[in-house]
N, C-alpha and C positions, 0 to 999 in steps of 0.2 A: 781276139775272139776267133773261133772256129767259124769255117765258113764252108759252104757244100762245093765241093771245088766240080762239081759240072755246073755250077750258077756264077761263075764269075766272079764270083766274091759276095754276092748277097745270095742270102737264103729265099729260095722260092715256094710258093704256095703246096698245099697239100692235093697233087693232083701229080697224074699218070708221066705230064710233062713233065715234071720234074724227076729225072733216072732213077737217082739215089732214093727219092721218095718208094716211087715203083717197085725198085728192088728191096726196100724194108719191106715195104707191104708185102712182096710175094713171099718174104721169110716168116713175117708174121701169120699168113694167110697157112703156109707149109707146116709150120710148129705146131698151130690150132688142130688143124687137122689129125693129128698124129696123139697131142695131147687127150681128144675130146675120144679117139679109138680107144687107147689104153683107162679111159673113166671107164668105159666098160670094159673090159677086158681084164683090168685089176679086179676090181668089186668079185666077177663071176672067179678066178683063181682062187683069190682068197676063199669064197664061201662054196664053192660047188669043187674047183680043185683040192684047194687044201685042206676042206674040212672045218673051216676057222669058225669058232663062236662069234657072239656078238661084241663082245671084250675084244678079244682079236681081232676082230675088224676094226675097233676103235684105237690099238695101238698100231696097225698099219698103218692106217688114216693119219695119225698121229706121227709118224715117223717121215712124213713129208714133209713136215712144219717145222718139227725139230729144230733143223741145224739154223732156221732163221732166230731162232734164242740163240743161241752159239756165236753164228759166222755173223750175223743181221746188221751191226753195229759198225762192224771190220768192214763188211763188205764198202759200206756207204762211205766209210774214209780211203780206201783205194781207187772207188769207181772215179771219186772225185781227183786224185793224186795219178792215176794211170789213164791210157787213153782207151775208151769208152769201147772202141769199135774191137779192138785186139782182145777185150775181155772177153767181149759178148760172143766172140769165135773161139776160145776154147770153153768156155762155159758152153754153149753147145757139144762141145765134142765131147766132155767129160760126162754131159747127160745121154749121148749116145752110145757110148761104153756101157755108163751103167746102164742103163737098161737093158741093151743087147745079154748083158751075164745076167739075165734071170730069164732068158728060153734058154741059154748054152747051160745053166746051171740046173732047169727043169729036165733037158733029156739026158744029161747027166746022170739025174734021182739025187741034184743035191740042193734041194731046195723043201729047207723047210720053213715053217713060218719066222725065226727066227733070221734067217738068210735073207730072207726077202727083207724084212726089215732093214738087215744093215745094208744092203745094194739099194732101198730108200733112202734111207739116212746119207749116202757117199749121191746118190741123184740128187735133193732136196741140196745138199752142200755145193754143188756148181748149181744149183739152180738161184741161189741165194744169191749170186753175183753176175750171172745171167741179168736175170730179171731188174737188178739193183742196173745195170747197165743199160738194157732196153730201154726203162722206164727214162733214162737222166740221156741217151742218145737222141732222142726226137726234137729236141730241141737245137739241135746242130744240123739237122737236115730240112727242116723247114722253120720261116720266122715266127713269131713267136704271137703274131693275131691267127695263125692260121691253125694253132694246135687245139682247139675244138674243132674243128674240120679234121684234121691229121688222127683225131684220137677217134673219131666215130668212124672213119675210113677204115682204120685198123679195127676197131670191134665188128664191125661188119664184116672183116677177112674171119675174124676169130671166131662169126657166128657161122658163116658159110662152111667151117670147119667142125667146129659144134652140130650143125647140120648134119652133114655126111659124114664126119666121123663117127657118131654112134650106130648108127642105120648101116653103116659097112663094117662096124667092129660088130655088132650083133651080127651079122651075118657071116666073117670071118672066125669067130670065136664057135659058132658052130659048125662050120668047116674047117678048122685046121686047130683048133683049141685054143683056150686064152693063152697060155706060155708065149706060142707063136704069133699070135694077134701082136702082144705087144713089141715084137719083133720090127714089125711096121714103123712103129713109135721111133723106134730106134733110128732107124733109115733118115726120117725126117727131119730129126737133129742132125744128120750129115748133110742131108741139103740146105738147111736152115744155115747151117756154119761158112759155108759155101757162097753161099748168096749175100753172105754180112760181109765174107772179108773180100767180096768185089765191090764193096761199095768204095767210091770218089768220093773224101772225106781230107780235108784238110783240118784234124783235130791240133786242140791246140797242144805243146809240148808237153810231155810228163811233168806236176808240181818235185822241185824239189822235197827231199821227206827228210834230211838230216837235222830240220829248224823245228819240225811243229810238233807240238806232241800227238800220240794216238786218242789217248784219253782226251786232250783238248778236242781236238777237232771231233768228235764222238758230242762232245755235248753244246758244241756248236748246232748240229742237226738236232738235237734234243731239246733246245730251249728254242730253236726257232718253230720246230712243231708245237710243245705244248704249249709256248707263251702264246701264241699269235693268236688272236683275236677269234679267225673265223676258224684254220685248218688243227685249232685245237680239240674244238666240241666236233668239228669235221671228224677227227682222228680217233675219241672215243667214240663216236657214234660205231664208226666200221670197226675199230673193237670190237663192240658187241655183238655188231651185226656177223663177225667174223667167227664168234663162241657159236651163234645159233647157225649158221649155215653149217659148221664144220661136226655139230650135232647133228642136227637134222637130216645128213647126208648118209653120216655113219647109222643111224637110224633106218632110215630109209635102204639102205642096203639089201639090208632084213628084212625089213619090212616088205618091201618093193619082190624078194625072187624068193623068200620061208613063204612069211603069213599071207601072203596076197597069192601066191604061187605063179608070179609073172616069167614067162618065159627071157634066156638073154636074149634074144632077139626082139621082144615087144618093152625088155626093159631098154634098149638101145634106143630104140623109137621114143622111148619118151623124152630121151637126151636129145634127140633129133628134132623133135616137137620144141621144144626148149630151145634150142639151137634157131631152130626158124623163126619163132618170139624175140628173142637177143637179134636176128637181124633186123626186125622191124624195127624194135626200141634204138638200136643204133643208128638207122636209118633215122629217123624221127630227132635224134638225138640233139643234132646242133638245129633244125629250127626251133624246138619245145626248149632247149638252152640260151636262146638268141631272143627268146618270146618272153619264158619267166625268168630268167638267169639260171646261172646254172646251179646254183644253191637251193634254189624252188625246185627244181628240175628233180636235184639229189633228192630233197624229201620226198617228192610224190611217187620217187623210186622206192625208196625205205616204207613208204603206209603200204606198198604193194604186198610187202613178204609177209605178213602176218597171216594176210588172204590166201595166199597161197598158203600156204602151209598148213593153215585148218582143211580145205579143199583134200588134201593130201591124207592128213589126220581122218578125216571121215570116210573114207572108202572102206567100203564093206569087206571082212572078208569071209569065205565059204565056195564052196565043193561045184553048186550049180550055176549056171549059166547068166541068170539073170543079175546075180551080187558079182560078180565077174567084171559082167559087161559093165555096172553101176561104177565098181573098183575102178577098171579102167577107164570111165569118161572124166573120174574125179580127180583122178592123178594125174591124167595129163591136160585136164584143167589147171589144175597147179602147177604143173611142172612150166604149162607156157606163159603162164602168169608170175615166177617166177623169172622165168628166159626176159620175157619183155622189157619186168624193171629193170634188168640187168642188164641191159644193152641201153633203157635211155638214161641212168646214172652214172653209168661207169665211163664215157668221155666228160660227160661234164665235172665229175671228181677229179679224172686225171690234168684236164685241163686247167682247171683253179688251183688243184696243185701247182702244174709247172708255173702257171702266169704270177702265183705273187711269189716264188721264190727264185733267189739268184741263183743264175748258170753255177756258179764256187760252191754252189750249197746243197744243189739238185740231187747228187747223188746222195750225202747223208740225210736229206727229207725221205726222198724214195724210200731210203735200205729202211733209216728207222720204223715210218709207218709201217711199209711190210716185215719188217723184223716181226713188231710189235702182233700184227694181224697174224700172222702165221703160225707165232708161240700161242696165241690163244687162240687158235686154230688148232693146233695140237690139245690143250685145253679142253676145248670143245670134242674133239674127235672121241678123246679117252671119256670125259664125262658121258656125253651123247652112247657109247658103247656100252659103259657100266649100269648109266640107267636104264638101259634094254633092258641088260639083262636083272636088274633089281626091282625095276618098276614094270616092266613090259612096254613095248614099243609104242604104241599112245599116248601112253600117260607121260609118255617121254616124249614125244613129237608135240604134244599141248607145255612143254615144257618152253621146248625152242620157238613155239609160238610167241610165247609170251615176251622172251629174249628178243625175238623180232620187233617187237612192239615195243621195248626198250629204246633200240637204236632208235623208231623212227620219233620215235618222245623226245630221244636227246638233239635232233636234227631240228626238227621242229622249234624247240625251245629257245634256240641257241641263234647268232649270229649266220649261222652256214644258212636257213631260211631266205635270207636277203640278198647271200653273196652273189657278186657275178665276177666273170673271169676278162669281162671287155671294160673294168675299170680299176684304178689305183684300192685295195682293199689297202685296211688300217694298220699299221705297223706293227710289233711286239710290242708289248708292255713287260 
């Protein structure tokens, strides 16, 4: 078994004193930052740079999710066969490249929406094994009662980044334009890569791969997600929930800087406002996880979205001051009631995730669920883009409503209600 080699051989708690913890955290805290700039900075190129409809915003959206249908499956059988830390540094660096070549390729003049696309498509491809990596390394740098503390310590860098990276990309994006905003993004990922491969890690040796099959071990992670009792109805629930986010967003796009006429700068703030909401709920996280479990936790996350999202849906739009001001209280009423669930469900999912599956397995649970979430995230982006523009952005935003209300029906109903992460959950069947 891997061990944090500045702890002596056992794994120490999720706190500052432990180095290697520290230092994830400041790579994670450094990513958020960078990622939460370019959510604005993308969005306004797309539609105020390049012109893009609302379709077209829905297959950009969509072209980040992509290659987790493609790579999703692959990834999770490598992360677990190679060692965890070596990936997750060039998986960074690969997402630093790409991004970097869509400002080099905007002052160029070769960038058109078709470009962009495929410099998403080759991001979203190291992102797939990035991330498959992250999610399955945490558990090698602290033990393993402490990863609800470890995973709300981390949402909390991601909100503090969520925070100020929209409120500085809205401000960036009108001084220097989005192309170069996302330039930033870019940066981040070389510090990000930087800061993982000093970590003190004593991973364990690379699996031989001449004995097992690809396809085996692929559906290893596959029946351990869908059979298992609790992280199955877990796993459809964030499905769905992952269709209506990745509509709702592509919607709101539009919605948010055409019909509403919100500035980038006051649309940043709302990411920002959002961002500060996800720190509380993270902050909040592991007592409301410790108090209901973390399955109770999940759900009261899930009955939040739907609220949000009507809040969102109802804002007025029009010319004068008073539907304006109305617009703006109601959206980023949503938008922080959104942030909040988001920050007190997303440690306690990650953490029930890790706690009932084994270290051998971690990586193909991870890749698969996000596989899965992010093809239908793509899904969502494309549908959510087309119904704009066939339905008109309401009648599409009461759509994803409803989708919201899906997941937290299937959470509710199911096993995940009960679960917790601080005892033995039920086997596969």
């Amino acid at each position: 078994m891997s061990n944090n080699g500045e702890g002596a051989g056992d794994r120490r708690p999720a706190s500052f004193g432990n180095r290697a913890f520290a230092r994830y955290f400041s790579a994670i805290a450094v990513g958020a930052f960078g990622t939460a700039l370019t959510s604005v900075a993308l969005p306004v190129l797309v539609v105020a740079v390049l012109g893009a409809n609302a379709f077209e915003v829905g297959i950009v959206n969509a072209a980040q999710f992509v290659p987790y249908a493609v790579l999703g499956l692959f990834a999770g059988v490598f992360v677990d066969r190679w060692q965890r830390q070596r990936m997750l540094v060039w998986a960074s660096v690969g997402r630093a490249v790409s991004l970097a070549l869509i400002p080099a390729m905007w002052v160029a003049g070769l960038l058109p929406i078709w470009m962009l696309v495929v410099l998403l498509l080759l991001f979203g491809a190291f992102s797939v094994f990035g991330f498959a990596a992250t999610q399955s390394l945490l558990p090698q740098i602290v033990e393993r009662r402490a990863l609800r503390a470890a995973n709300a310590r981390l949402d909390q860098a991601e909100a503090v980044g969520q925070t100020a990276g929209p409120a500085l990309g809205g401000a960036l994006v009108g001084w220097i334009g989005a192309p170069l905003a996302i330039a930033v993004d870019a940066v981040t990922y070389v510090i990000d890569a930087v800061l993982i491969s000093g970590l003190r890690l004593t991973e364990r040796e690379p699996r031989a791969v001449t004995r097992r099959s690809v396809r085996r071990e692929m559906a290893e992670g596959l029946r351990w997600v869908y059979r298992h009792p609790v992280l199955a109805p877990l796993a459809w629930s964030t499905h769905v929930w992952f269709i209506a986010n990745a509509a709702a967003l592509t919607i709101f796009t539009v919605f948010a800087l055409r019909t509403l006429g919100f500035s980038p700068l006051l649309y940043g703030l709302l990411f920002a406002g959002a961002g500060l909401a996800n720190l509380l709920g993270a902050t909040l996280a592991p007592r409301v996880g410790a108090r209901l479990g973390s399955g109770s936790t999940i759900t009261v996350g899930r009955a939040l979205y739907p609220v949000a999202w009507m809040l969102v849906t109802s804002a007025p739009a029009g010319g004068s001051a008073r539907p304006a001001a109305i617009a703006a209280v109601l959206v980023f009423a949503g938008m922080i009631l959104q942030g909040f669930a988001g920050g007190l469900e997303n440690a306690n999912e990650m953490s029930l995730r890790q706690a009932v599956t084994p270290d051998g397995l971690l990586g193909r649970v991870n890749a698969t669920m996000r596989s899965a979430n992010r093809t239908l995230g793509a899904v969502g982006a494309i549908a959510g883009g087309s119904a704009a523009t066939l339905l008109g952005e309401r009648s599409s935003l009461l759509i994803a409503v409803g989708l919201f209300a899906v997941a937290f029906a299937i959470a509710i109903g199911s096993r995940v209600r009960a679960a917790r992460d601080d005892e033995d959950s039920a086997a596969p069947t």
